[in-house]
C-alpha positions as CSV (number, residue, x, y, z in Angstrom):
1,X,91.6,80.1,64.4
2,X,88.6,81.4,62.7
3,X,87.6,84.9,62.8
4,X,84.0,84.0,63.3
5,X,84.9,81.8,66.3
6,X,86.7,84.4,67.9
7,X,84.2,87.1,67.5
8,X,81.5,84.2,68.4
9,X,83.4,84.1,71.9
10,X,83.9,87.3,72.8
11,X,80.3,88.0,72.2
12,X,80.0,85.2,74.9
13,X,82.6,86.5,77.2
14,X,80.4,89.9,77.2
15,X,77.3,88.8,77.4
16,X,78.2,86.6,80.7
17,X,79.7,89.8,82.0
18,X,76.0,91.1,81.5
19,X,74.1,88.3,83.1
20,X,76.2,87.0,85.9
21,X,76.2,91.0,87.4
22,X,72.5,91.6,86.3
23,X,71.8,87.9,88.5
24,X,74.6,88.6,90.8
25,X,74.6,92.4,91.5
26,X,75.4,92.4,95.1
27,X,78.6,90.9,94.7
28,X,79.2,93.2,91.4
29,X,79.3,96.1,94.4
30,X,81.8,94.0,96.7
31,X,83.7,93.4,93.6
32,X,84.1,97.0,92.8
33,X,82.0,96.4,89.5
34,X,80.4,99.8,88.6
35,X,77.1,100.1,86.7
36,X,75.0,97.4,88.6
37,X,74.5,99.3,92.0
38,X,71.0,100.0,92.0
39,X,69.9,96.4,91.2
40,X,68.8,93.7,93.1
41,X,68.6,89.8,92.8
42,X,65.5,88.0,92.2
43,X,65.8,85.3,95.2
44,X,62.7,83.8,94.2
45,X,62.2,80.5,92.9
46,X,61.2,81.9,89.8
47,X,64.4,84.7,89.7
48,X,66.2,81.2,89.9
49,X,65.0,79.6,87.0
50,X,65.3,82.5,84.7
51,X,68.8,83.2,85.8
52,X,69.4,79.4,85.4
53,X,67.7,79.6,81.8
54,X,70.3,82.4,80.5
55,X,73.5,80.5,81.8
56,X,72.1,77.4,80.4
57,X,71.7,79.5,77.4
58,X,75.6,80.8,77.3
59,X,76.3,76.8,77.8
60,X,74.9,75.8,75.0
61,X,76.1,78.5,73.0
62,X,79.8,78.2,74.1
63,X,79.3,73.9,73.0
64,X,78.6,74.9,70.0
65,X,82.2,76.8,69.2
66,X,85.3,74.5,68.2
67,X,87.8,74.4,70.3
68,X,90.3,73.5,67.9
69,X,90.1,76.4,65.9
70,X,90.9,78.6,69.2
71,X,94.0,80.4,69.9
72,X,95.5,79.1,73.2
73,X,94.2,82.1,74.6
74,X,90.6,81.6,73.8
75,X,90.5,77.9,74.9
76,X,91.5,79.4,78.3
77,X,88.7,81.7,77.9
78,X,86.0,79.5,76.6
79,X,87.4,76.7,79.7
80,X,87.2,79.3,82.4
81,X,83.6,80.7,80.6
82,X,82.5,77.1,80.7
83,X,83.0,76.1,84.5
84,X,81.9,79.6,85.2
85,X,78.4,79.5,83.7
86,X,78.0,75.9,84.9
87,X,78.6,76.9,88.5
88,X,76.1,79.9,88.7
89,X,73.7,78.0,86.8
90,X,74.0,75.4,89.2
91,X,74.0,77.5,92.2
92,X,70.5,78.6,91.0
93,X,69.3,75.3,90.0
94,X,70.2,73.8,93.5
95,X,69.2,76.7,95.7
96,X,70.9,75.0,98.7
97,X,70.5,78.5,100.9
98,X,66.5,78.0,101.2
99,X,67.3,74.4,102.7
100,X,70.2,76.1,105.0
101,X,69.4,79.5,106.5
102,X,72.7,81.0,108.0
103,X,74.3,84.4,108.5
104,X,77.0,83.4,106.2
105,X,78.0,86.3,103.6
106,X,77.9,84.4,100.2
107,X,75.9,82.0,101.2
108,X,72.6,83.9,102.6
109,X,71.1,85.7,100.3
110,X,70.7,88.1,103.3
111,X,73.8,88.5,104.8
112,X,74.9,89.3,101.4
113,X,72.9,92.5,101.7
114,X,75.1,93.4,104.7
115,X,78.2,92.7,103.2
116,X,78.3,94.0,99.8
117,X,75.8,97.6,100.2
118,X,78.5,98.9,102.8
119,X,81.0,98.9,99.5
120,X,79.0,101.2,97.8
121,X,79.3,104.9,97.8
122,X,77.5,107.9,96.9
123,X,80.4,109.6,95.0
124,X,78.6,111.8,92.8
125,X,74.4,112.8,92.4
126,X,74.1,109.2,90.1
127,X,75.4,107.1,92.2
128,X,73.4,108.3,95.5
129,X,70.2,107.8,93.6
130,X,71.3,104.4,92.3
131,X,71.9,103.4,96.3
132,X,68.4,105.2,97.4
133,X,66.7,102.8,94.4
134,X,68.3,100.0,95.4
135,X,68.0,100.7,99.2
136,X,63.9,101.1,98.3
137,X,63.8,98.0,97.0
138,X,65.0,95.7,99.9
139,X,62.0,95.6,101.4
140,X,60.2,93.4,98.4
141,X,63.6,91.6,98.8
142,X,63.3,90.5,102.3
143,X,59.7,89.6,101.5
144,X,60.8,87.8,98.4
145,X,63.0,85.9,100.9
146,X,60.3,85.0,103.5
147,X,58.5,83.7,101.0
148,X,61.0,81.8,99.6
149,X,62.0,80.0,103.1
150,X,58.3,79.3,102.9
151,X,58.2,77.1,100.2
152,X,61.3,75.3,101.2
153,X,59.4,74.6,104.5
154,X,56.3,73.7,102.6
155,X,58.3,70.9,100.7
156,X,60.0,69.6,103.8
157,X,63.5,71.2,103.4
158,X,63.7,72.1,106.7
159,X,66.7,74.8,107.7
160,X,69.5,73.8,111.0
161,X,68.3,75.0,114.4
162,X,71.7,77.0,114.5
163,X,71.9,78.6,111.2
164,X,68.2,79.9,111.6
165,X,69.7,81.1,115.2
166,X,72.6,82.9,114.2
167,X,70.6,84.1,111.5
168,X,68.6,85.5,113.7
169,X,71.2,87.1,115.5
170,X,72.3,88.9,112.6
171,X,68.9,90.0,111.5
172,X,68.1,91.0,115.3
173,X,71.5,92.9,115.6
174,X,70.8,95.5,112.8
175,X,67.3,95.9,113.7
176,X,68.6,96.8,117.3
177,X,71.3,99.9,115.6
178,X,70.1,103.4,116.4
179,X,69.5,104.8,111.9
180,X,72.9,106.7,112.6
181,X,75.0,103.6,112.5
182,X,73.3,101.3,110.4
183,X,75.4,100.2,107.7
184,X,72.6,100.2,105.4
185,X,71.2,103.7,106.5
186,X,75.2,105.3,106.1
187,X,77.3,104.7,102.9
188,X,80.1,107.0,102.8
189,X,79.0,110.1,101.1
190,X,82.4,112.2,99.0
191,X,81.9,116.2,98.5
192,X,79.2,117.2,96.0
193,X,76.4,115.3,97.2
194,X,74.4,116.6,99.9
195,X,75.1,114.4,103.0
196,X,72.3,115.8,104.8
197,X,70.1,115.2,102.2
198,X,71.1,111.9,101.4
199,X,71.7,110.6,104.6
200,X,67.7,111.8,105.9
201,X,66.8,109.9,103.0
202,X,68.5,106.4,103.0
203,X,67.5,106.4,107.0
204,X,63.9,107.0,106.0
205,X,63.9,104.1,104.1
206,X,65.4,101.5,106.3
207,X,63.0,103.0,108.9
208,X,59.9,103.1,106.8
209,X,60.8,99.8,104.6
210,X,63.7,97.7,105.3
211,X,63.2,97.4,108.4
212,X,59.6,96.0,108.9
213,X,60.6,93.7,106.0
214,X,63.2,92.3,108.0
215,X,61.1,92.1,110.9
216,X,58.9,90.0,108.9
217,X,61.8,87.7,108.2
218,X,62.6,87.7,111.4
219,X,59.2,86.4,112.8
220,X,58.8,83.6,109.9
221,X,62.2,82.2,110.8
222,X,61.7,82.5,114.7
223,X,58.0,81.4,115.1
224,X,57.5,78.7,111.5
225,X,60.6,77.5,110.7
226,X,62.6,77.3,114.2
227,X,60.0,75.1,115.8
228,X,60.8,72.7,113.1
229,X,64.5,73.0,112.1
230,X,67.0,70.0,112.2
231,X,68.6,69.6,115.0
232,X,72.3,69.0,115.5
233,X,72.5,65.6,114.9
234,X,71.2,66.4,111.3
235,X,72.9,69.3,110.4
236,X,74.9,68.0,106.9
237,X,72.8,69.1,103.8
238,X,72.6,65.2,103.5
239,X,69.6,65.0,105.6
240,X,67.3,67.0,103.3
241,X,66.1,65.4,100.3
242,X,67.9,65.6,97.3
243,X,71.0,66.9,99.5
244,X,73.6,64.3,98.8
245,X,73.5,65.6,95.3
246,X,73.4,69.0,96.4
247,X,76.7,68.5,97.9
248,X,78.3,67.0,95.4
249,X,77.8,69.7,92.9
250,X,79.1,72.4,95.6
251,X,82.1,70.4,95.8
252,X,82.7,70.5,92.5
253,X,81.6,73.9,92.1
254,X,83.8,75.0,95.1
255,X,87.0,73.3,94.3
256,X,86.7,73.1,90.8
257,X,88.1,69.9,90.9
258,X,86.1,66.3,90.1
259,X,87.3,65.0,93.5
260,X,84.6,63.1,95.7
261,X,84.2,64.0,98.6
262,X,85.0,60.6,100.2
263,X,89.2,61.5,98.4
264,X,89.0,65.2,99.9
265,X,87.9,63.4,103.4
266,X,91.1,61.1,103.2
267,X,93.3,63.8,101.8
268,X,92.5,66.0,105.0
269,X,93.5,62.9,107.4
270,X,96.4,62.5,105.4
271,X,97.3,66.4,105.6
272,X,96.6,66.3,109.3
273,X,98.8,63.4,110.3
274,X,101.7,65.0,108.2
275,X,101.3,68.2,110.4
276,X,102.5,66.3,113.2
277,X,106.4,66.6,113.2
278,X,106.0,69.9,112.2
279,X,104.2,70.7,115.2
280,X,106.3,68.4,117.4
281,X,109.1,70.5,116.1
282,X,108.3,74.0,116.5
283,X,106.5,73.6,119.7
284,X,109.6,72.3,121.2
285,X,111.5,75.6,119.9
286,X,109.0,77.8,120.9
287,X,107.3,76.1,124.1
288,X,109.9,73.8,124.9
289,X,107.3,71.2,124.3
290,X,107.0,68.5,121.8
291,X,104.1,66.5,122.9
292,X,101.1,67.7,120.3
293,X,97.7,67.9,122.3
294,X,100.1,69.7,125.2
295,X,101.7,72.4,122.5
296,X,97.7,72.5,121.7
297,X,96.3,72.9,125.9
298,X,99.8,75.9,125.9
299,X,98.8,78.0,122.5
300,X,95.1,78.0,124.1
301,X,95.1,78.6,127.4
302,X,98.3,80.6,128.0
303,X,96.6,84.4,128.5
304,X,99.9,86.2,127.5
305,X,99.2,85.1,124.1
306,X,96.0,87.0,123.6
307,X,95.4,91.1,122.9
308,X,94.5,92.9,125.5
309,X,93.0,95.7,122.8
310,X,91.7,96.0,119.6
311,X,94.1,98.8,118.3
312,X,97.2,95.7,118.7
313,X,95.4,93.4,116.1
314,X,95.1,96.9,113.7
315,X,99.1,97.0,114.6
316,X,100.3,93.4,113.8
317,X,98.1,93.3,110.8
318,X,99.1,97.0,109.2
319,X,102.8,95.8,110.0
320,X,102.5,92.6,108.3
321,X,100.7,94.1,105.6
322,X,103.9,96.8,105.2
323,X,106.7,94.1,105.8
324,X,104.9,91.9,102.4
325,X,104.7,94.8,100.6
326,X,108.1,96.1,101.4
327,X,109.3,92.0,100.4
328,X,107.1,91.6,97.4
329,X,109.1,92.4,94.5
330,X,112.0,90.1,95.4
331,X,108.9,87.2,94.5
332,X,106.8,88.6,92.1
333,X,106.8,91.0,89.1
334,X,106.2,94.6,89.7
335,X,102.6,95.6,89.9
336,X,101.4,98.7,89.9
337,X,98.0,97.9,92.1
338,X,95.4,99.8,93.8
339,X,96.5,100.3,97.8
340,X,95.4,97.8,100.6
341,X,94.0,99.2,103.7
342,X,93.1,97.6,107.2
343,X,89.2,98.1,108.1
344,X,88.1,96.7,111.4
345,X,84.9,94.5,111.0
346,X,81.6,96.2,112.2
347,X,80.7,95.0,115.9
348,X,77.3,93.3,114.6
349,X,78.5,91.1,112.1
350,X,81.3,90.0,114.5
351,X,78.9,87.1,115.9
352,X,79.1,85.5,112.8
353,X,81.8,86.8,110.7
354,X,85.0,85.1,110.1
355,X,88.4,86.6,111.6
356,X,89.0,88.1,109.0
357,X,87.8,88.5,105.2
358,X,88.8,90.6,101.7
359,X,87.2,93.8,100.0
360,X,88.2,94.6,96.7
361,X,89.4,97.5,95.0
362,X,86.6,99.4,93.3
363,X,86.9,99.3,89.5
364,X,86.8,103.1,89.2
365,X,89.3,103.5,91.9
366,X,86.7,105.3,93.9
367,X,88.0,102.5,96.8
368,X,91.4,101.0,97.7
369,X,91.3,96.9,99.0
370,X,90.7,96.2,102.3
371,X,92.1,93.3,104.6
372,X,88.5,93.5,106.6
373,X,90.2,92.1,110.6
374,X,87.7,91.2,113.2
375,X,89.1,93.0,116.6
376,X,85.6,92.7,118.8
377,X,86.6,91.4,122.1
378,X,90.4,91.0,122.1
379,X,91.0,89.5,124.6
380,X,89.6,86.0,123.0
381,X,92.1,86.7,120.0
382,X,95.6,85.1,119.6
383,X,98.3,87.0,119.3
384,X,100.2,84.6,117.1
385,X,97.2,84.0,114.8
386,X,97.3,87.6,112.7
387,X,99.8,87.8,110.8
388,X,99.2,84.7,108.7
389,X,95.7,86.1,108.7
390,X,96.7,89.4,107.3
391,X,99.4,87.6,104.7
392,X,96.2,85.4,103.6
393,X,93.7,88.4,103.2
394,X,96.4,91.4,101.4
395,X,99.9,90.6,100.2
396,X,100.8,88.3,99.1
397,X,97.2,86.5,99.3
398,X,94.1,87.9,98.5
399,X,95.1,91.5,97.8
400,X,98.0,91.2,95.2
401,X,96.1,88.4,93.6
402,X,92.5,90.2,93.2
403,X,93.9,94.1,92.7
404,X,96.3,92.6,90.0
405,X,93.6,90.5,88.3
406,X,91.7,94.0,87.6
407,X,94.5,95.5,85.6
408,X,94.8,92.9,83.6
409,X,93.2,95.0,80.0
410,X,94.0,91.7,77.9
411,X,91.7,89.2,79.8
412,X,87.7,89.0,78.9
413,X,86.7,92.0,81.9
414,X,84.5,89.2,83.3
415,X,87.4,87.5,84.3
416,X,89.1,90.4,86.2
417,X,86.6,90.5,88.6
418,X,86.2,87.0,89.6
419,X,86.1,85.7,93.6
420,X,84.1,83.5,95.2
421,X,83.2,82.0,91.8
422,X,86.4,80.4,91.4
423,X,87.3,79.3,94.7
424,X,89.7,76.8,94.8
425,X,92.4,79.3,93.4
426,X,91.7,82.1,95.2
427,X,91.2,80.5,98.2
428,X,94.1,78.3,97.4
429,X,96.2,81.1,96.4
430,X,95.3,82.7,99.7
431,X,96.4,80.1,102.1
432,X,99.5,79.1,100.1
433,X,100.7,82.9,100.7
434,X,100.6,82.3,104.1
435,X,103.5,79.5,103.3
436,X,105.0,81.7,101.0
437,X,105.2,83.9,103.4
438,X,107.3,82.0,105.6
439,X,109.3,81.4,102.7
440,X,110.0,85.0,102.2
441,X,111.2,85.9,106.0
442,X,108.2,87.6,106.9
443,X,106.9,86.1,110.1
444,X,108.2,88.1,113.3
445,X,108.7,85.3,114.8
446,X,108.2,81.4,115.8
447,X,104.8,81.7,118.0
448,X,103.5,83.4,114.6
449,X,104.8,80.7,112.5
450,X,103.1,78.2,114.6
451,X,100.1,80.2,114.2
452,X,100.5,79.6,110.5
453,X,100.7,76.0,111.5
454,X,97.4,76.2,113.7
455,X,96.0,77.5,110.2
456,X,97.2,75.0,107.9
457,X,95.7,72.7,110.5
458,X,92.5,74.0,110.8
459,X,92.1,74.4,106.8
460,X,92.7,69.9,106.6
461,X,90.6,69.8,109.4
462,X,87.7,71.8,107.1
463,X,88.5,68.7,104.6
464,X,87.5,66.4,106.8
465,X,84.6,68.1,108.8
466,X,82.7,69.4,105.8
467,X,82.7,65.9,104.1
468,X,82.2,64.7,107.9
469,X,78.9,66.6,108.3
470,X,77.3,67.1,104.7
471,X,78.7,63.4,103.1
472,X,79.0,61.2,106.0
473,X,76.3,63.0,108.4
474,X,78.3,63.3,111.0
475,X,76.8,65.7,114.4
476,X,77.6,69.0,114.6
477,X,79.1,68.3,117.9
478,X,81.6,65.2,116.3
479,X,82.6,67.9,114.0
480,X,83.1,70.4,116.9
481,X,85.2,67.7,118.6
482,X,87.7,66.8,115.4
483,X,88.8,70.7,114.8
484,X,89.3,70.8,119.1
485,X,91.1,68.1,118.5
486,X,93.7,69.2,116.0
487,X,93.8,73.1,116.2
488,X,94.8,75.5,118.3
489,X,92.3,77.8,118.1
490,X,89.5,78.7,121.2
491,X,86.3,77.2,121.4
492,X,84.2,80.1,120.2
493,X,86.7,79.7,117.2
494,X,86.1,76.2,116.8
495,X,82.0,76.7,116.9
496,X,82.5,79.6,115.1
497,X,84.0,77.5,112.2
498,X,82.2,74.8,112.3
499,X,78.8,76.6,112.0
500,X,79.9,78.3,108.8
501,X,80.9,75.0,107.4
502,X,77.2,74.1,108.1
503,X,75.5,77.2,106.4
504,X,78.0,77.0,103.2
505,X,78.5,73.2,102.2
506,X,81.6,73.0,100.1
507,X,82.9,76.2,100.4
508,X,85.7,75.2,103.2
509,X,86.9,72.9,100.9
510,X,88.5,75.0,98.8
511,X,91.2,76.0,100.6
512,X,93.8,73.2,101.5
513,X,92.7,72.1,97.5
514,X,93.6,74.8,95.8
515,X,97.3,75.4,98.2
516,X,97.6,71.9,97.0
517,X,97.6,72.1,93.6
518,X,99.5,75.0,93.4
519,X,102.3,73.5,95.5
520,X,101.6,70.5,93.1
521,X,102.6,72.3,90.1
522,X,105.4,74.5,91.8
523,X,107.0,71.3,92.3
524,X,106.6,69.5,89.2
525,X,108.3,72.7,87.4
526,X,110.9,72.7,89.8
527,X,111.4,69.2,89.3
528,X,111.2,69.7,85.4
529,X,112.7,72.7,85.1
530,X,115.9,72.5,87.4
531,X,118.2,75.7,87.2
532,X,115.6,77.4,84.1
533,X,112.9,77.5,87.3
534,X,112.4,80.8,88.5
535,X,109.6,81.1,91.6
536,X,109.0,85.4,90.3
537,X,108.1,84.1,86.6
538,X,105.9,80.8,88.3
539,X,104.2,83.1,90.3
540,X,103.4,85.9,87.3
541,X,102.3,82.1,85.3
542,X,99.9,81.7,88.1
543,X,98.8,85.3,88.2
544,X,98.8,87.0,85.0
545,X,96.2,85.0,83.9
546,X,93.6,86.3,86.5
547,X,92.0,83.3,89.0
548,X,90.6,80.6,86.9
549,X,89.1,77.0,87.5
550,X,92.1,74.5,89.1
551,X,92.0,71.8,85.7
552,X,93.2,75.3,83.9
553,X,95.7,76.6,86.2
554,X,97.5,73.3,85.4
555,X,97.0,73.9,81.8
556,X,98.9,77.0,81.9
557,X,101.5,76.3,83.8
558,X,102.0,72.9,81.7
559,X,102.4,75.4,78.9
560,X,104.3,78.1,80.7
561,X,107.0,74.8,82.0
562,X,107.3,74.0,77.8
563,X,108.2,77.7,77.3
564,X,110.7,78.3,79.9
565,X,112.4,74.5,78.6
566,X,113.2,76.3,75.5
567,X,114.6,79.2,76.8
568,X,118.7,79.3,76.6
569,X,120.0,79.0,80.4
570,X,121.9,82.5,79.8
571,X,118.0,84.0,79.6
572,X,117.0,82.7,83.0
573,X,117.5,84.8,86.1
574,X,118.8,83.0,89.1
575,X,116.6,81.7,91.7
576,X,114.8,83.1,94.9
């Protein structure tokens, strides 16, 4: 390895820190990144192409280096740099959100807003001015918006009735919030800054300028685009021009994998119809029934397996939570790693949000992680479903793997703070906790291991419904139908799901993908390894390296497999 190459890819690995949070710096607050909390993105078409322009730039930069003359270290770098700048760029390139308007944090640029401001705080006199700032400037952002949902219209790339609906809803729901609760209007303020102060301030603005801004939105999307949405017949990005491509690149993007999505479709029929003994055989323990769709009709419609109040779902989740990290060192190495804490899901996002979602640790430690539970309305809410939710979203899921990638001083910092944009392993590394959890004794009982069943169900049944709708075209009701079909979740659940699927194409697919290849490679060093296998050290192979693309992870642990071969058998540890 060259000197000059090294120092060439460093300079890369800082400068796409630099961009991507500049672009990006909404989710730099979610992801605890300080430094970047008074900016906004440009979600204009021509914020697009400049962001596009500086990724494309870091591209052709990083193409230019030699691989060869790389450190094994550094290729992982300039691999995980590559697929990293390639994805944003695309994101930006493809705009699928101004074809797709949805409530969908992540995917809407505007439900990002009420997502990722909450995280921030007003510690100290810099950072409350840094919120005001940004704060003052959502009103040309919600503008910039509306216009750009007017140009999308203008070209014929018309939005689904139900993702400008629940849209809607969203928008509506904050606009409804007396200033004293807003989210927006309310960051948590520590000792030193004057609350009163502050607090007359922030509500001032999203009086005097968010709001009206949002109102603005809100009456483009109700009276222009509405009357002339798809319908749900036509809700797969498909049915817009240039969608088919669209799609393609979000699955790619999403799973970092090169499967088509016509091989993810089969692979989730395959997954599905492999569920079936398992369910056959813990229904029969559980419910005395081994007939599938019947175990199905029981789990739904049997009321003794719901909550009756919110504070049980904060109960089974914080004892999960305690029971994983009580277990964890028996699986992984010890990690010192910020705290996890359970935070219940604001009442107005609950329309839309998922049952549960992930906050990370700030950088500066100014915030612990947070498994974020939805406990609106109870007593729609399984009982047996939570704890596989809260072993996906903190330990060992979401939470060790996220808080551990941020202490990791060795890696580029760009890569400690990665989430969404590599997908298919967090995700993946998410839902195979909730099997590793099993593994490790940590379900209280059967009815919550078949709720891990219902939830490896439902995550093939996104394999074949997102192809289904954005690939194949299928209606929204066909999709609704399938997951019915082969979950055991509620119906509000089901169009719950489904209607995410439909606002962020690809991003469902990540999950049963990424579980599988890490299951894939478990095996294969089981298999190759034999008594030298060790699940702690696979695990720190997996993690240690921080979340990376999927064709990596199999890099490493391809080279991590030729290092424990050469270790004497007297050097191994025995076996979990």
């Amino acid at each position: 390895m060259t000197e000059s190459t090294h120092a060439a890819l460093e300079l890369l690995n800082q400068e796409f820190f630099e961009v991507q949070n500049t672009v990006d710096p909404l989710s730099a607050t979610l992801l605890g990144i300080t430094g970047y909390d008074a900016l906004l993105p440009d979600p204009s078409r021509d914020g697009a192409t400049r962001g596009a322009v500086r990724f494309q730039a870091l591209e052709d930069r990083l193409g230019e280096l030699n691989l060869d003359e790389m450190s094994n270290a550094d290729q992982v770098n300039a691999a995980v740099l590559g697929r990293l700048a390639w994805g944003a760029r695309t994101d930006l390139e493809e705009g699928i959100w101004e074809a797709d308007a949805a409530a969908e944090g992540y995917a809407s640029p505007h439900a990002m807003v009420f997502m990722c401001m909450p995280a921030a705080r007003a510690n100290d006199e810099t950072s409350a001015r840094a919120y005001l700032t940004r704060l003052e400037g959502l009103g040309g952002y919600f503008d910039a918006l509306t216009t750009r949902y007017r140009q999308s219209h203008e070209d014929g790339r018309h939005s689904t009735a139900v993702g400008i609906n629940r849209a809607l809803d969203q928008l509506r729901g904050h606009l409804e919030l007396s200033l004293d609760v807003d989210t927006l209007a309310n960051p948590l303020v520590a000792e030193g800054v004057n609350a009163e102060l502050f607090l007359s301030q922030s509500r001032a603005l999203v009086a005097d300028v968010v709001r009206p801004a949002i109102d603005r939105l809100c009456q483009y999307l109700a009276h222009d685009m509405l009357p002339v949405a798809r319908d749900d017949d036509h809700v797969g990005i498909c049915w817009i021009e240039g969608g088919e491509s669209s799609y393609r690149k979000a699955v790619r993007r999403h799973t970092t994998t090169d499967l088509s999505p016509d091989e993810i479709h089969a692979i989730g029929l395959e997954r599905l119809e492999g569920l079936q003994a398992q369910w056959s055989e813990l229904g029969q323990r559980v419910l005395q029934e081994s007939d599938v769709p019947t175990i199905l009709a029981r789990l739904r419609e049997d009321r003794s397996l719901r909550f009756t109040t919110s504070q049980e779902i904060v109960t089974i989740v914080t004892n999960a939570l305690q029971r994983a990290e009580s277990a964890r060192d028996g699986w992984f190495t010890h990690y010192d790693i910020a705290e996890c804490v359970i935070e219940e899901i604001h009442p107005i996002e609950a329309k839309s949000a998922a049952l549960a979602h992930y906050r990370p640790p700030a950088q500066d430690g100014s915030r612990p992680g947070a498994h974020c539970v939805l406990t609106t309305d109870p007593q729609d809410r399984f009982t047996y479903e939570y704890e596989a939710l809260a072993f996906h979203e903190s330990t060992p899921g979401h939470h060790l793997q996220i808080a551990l990638a941020q202490t990791l001083d060795t890696l580029p910092t760009y890569r400690r703070f990665l989430d969404a944009q590599v997908c298919g392993f967090v995700e993946g590394w998410g839902l195979y906790s909730e099997g590793l959890a099993d593994e490790m004794g940590l379900y209280s009982s059967d009815l919550a291991r078949l709720g891990m069943l219902s939830f490896d169900a439902l995550r093939a049944c996104r394999l074949v419904v997102d192809t289904g709708m954005h690939h194949l075209g299928w209606s929204r009701q066909r999709a609704v139908d399938f997951m019915w079909n082969n979950t055991a979740t509620t119906a509000s659940n089901v169009a719950n799901e489904i209607d995410r699927y439909i606002g962020w194409p690809g991003q469902a697919l990540a999950y049963m993908i990424g579980r599988r290849e890490i299951e894939r490679l478990r095996s294969v060093a089981t298999r190759e390894l034999g008594a030298k296998f060790d699940v702690r050290s696979f695990h720190a192979a997996v993690l240690e390296n921080g979340a990376v693309p999927l064709d990596v992870l199999e890099s490493v642990v391809t080279k991590w497999i030729d290092q424990r071969r050469s270790l004497p058998n007297s050097a191994t540890p025995a076996n979990n």
